[in-house]
N, CA and C atoms as an extended XYZ file, in Angstrom:
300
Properties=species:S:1:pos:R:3:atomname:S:1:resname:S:1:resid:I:1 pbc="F F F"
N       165.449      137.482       69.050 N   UNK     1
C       164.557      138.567       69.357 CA  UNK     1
C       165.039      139.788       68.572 C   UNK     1
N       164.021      140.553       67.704 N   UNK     2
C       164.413      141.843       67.435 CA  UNK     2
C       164.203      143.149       67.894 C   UNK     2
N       164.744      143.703       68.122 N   UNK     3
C       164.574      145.124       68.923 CA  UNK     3
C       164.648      146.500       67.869 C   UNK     3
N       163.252      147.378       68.010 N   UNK     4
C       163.382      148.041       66.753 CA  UNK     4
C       163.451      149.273       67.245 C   UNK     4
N       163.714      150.174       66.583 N   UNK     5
C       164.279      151.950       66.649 CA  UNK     5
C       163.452      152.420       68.206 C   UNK     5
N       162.261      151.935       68.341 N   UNK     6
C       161.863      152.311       69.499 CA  UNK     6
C       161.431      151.431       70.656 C   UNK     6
N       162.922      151.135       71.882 N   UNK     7
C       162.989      150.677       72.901 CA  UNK     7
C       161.361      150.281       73.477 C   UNK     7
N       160.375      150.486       73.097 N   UNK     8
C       159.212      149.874       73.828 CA  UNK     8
C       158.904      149.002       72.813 C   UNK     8
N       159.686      148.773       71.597 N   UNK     9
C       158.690      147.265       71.234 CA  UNK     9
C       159.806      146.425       70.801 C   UNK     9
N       159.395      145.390       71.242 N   UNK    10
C       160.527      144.331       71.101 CA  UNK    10
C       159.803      142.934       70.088 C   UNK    10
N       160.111      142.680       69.191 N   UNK    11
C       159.842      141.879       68.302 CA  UNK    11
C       160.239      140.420       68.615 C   UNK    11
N       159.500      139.504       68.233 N   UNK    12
C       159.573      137.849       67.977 CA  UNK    12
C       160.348      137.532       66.904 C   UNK    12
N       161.088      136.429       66.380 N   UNK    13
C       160.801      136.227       64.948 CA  UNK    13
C       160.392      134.856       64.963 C   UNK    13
N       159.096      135.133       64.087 N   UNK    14
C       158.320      133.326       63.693 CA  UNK    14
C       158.863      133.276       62.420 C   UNK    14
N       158.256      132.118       62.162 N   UNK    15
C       158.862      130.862       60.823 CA  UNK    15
C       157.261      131.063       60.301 C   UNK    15
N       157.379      131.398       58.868 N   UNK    16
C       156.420      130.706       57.694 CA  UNK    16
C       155.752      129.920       57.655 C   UNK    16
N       156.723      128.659       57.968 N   UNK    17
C       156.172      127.265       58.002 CA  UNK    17
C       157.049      126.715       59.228 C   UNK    17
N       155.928      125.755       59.584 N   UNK    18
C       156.517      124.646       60.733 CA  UNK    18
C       157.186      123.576       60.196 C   UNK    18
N       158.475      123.445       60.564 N   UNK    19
C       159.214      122.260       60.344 CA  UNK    19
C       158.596      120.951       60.870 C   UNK    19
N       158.607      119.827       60.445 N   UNK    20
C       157.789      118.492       60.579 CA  UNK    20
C       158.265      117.769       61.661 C   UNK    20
N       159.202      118.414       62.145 N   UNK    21
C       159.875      117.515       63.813 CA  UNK    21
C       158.768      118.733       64.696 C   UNK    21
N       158.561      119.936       64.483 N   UNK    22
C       157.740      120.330       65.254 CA  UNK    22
C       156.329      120.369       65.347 C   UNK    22
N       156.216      119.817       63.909 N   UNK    23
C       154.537      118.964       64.180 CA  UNK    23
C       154.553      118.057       64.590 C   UNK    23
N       155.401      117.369       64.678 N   UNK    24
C       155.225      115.699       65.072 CA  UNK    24
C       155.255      116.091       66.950 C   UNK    24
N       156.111      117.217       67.386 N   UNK    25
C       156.585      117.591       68.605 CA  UNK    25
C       155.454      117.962       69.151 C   UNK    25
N       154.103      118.845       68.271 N   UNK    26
C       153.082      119.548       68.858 CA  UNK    26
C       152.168      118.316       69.232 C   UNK    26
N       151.981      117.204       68.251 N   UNK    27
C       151.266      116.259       68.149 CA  UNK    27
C       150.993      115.449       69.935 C   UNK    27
N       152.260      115.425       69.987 N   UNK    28
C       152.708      114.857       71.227 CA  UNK    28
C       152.666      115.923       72.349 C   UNK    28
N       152.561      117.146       72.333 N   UNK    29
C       152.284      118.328       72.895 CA  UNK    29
C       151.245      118.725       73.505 C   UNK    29
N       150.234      118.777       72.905 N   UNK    30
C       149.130      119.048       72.735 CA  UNK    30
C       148.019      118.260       73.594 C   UNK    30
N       146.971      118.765       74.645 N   UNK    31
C       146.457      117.994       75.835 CA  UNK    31
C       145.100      119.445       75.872 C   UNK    31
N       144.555      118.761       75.147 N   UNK    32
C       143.101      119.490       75.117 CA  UNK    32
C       142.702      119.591       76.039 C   UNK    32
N       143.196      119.804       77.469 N   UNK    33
C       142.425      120.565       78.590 CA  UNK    33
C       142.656      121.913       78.790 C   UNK    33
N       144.414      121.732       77.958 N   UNK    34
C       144.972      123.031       77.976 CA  UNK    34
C       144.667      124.433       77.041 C   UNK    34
N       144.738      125.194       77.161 N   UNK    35
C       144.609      126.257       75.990 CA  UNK    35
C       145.928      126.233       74.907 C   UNK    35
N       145.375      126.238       73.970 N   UNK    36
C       145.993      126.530       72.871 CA  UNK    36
C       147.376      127.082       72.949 C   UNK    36
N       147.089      128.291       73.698 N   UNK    37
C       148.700      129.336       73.821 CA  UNK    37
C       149.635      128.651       74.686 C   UNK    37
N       148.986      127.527       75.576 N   UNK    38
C       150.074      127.575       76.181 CA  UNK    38
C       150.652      126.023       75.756 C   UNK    38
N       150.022      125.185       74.727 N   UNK    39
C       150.597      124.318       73.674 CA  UNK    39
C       151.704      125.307       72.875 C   UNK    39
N       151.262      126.596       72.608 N   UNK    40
C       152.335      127.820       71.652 CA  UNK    40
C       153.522      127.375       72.317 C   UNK    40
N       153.227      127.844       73.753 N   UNK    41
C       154.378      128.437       74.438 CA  UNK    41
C       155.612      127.299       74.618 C   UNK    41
N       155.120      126.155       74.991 N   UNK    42
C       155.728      124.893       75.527 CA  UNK    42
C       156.465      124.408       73.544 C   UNK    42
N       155.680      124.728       72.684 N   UNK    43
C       156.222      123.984       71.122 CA  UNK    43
C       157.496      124.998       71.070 C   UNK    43
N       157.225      126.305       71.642 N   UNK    44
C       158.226      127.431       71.008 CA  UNK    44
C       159.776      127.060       71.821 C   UNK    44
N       159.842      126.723       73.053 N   UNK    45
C       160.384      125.918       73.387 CA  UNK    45
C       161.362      124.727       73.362 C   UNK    45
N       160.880      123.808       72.584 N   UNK    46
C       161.262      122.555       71.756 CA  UNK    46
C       161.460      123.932       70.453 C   UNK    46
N       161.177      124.244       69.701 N   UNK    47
C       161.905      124.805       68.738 CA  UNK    47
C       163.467      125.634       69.274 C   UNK    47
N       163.157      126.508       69.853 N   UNK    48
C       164.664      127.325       70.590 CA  UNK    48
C       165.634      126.181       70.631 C   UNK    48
N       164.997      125.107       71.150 N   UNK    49
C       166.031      123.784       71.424 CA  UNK    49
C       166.857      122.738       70.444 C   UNK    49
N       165.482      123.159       69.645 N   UNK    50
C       165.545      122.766       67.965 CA  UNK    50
C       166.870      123.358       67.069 C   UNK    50
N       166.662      124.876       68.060 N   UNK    51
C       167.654      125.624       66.612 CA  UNK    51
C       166.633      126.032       65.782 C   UNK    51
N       165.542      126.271       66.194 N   UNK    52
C       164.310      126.564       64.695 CA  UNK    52
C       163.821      128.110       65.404 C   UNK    52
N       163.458      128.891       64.299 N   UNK    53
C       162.214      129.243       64.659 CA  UNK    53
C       161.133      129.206       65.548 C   UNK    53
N       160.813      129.927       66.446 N   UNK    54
C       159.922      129.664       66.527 CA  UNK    54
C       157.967      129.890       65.772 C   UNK    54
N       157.573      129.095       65.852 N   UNK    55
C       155.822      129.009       64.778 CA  UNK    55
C       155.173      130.018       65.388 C   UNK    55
N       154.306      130.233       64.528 N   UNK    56
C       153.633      131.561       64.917 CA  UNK    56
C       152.239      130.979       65.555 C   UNK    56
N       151.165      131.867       66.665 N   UNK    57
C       150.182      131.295       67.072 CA  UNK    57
C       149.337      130.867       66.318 C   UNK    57
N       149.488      131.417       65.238 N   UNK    58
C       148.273      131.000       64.440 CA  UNK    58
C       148.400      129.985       63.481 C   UNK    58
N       149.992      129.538       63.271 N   UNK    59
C       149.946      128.261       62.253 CA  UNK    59
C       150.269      127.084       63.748 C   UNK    59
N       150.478      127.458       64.919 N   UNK    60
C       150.147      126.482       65.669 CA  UNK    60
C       148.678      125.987       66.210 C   UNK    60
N       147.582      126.921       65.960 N   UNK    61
C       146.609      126.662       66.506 CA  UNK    61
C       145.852      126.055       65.210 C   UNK    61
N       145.884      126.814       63.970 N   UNK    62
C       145.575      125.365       62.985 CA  UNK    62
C       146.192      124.424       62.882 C   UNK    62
N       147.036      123.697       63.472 N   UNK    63
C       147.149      122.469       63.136 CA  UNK    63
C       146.847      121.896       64.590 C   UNK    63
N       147.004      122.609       65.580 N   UNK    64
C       146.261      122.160       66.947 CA  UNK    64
C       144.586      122.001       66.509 C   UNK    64
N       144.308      122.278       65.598 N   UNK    65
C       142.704      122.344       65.849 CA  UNK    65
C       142.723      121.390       65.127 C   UNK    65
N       143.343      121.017       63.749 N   UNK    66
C       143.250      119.602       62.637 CA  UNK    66
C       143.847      118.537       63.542 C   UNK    66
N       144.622      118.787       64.321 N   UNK    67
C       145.176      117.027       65.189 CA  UNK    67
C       143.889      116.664       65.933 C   UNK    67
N       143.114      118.084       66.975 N   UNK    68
C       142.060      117.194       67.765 CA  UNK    68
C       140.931      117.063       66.773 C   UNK    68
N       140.651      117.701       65.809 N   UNK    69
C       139.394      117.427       64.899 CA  UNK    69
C       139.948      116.019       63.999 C   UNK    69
N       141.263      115.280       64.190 N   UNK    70
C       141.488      113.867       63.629 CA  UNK    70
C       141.193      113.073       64.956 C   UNK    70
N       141.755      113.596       66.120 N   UNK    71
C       141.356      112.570       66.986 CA  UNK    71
C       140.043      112.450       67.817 C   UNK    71
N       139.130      113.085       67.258 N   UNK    72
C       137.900      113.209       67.670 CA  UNK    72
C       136.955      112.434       66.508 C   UNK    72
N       137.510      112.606       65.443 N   UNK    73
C       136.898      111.754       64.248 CA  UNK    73
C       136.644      110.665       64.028 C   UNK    73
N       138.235      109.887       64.761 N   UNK    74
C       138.796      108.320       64.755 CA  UNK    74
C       137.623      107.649       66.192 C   UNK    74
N       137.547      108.684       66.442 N   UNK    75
C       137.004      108.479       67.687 CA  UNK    75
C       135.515      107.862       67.316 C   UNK    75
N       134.731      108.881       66.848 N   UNK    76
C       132.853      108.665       66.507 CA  UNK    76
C       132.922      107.887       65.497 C   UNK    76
N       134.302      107.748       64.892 N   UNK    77
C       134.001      106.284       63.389 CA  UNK    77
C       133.829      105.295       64.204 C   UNK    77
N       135.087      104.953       65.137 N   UNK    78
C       134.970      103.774       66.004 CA  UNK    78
C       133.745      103.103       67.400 C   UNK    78
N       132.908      104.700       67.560 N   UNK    79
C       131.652      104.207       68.140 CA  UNK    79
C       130.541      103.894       67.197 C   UNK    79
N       130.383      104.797       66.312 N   UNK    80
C       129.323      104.189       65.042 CA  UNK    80
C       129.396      103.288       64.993 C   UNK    80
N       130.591      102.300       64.771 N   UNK    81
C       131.226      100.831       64.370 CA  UNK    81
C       130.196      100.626       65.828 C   UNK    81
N       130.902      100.884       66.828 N   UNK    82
C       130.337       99.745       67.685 CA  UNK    82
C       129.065      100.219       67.879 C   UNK    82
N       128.044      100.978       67.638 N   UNK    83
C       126.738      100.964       67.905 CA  UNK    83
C       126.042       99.958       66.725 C   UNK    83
N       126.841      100.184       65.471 N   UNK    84
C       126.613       99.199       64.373 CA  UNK    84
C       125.831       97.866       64.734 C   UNK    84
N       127.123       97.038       65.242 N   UNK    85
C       127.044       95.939       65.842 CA  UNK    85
C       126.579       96.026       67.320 C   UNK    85
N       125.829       96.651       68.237 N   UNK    86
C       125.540       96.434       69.502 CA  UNK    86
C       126.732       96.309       70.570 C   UNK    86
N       127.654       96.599       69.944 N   UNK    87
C       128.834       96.436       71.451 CA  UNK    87
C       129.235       97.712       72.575 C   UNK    87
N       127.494       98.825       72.112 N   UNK    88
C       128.504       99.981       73.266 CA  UNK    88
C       126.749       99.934       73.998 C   UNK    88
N       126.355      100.121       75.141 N   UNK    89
C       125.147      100.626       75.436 CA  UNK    89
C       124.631      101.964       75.859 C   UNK    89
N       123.921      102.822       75.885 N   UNK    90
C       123.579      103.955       76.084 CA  UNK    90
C       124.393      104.766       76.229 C   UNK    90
N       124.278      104.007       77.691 N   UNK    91
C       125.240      104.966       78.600 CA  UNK    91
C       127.227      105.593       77.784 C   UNK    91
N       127.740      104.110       77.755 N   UNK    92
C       128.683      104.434       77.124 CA  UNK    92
C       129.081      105.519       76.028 C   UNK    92
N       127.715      105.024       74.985 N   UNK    93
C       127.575      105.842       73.871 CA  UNK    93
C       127.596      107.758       74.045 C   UNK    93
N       126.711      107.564       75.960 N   UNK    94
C       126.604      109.655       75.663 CA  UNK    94
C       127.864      109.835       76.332 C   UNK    94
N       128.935      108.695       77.206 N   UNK    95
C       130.046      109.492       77.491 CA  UNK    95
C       131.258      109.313       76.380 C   UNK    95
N       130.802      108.782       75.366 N   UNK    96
C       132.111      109.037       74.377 CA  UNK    96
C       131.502      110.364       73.574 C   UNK    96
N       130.328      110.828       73.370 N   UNK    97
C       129.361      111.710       72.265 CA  UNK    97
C       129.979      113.060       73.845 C   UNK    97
N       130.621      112.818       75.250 N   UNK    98
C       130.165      113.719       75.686 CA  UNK    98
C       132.011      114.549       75.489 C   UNK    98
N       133.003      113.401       75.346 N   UNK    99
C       134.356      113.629       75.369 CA  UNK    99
C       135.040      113.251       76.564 C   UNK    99
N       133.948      112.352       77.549 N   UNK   100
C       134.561      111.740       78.732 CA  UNK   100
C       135.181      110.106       78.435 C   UNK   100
């Protein structure tokens, strides 16, 4: 923590870049019911523990937004597939289109 000439503001220090044990850490982190910040809060965490840096909100929330926009992707390839071939019916189809 840095503390600067005037006692009411007290400074963070983030990292540039995220080290790749703490993407792999967010990966596993990360539970899209939750908000974003508090994926921040819980990664910053595992970093202190790390010995790292901690990431700043905003290079944690882009890559929080590219992990669920991959696992949402893998997701509608693999129902297309099965509407392809007939293996999902309606119903199924609007609760995967709904994220249930």
């Amino acid at each position: 923590m840095l503390v600067t000439a005037w006692p009411s503001r007290i400074l963070t220090t983030c990292g540039p870049r995220i080290d790749e044990r703490l993407v792999a850490a967010l990966a596993r982190l990360d539970d899209p019911t939750l908000p974003i910040a508090e994926t921040n809060r819980r990664l910053g965490l595992v970093a202190e523990g790390l010995g790292l840096l901690r990431p700043s909100y905003q290079q944690v929330r882009v890559i929080v937004y590219e992990l669920r926009s991959q696992r949402r992707s893998s997701r509608f390839g693999e129902t297309l597939l099965e509407i392809a071939y007939g293996m999902r019916t309606q119903e199924q189809i609007l609760r995967v289109l709904a994220g249930s």
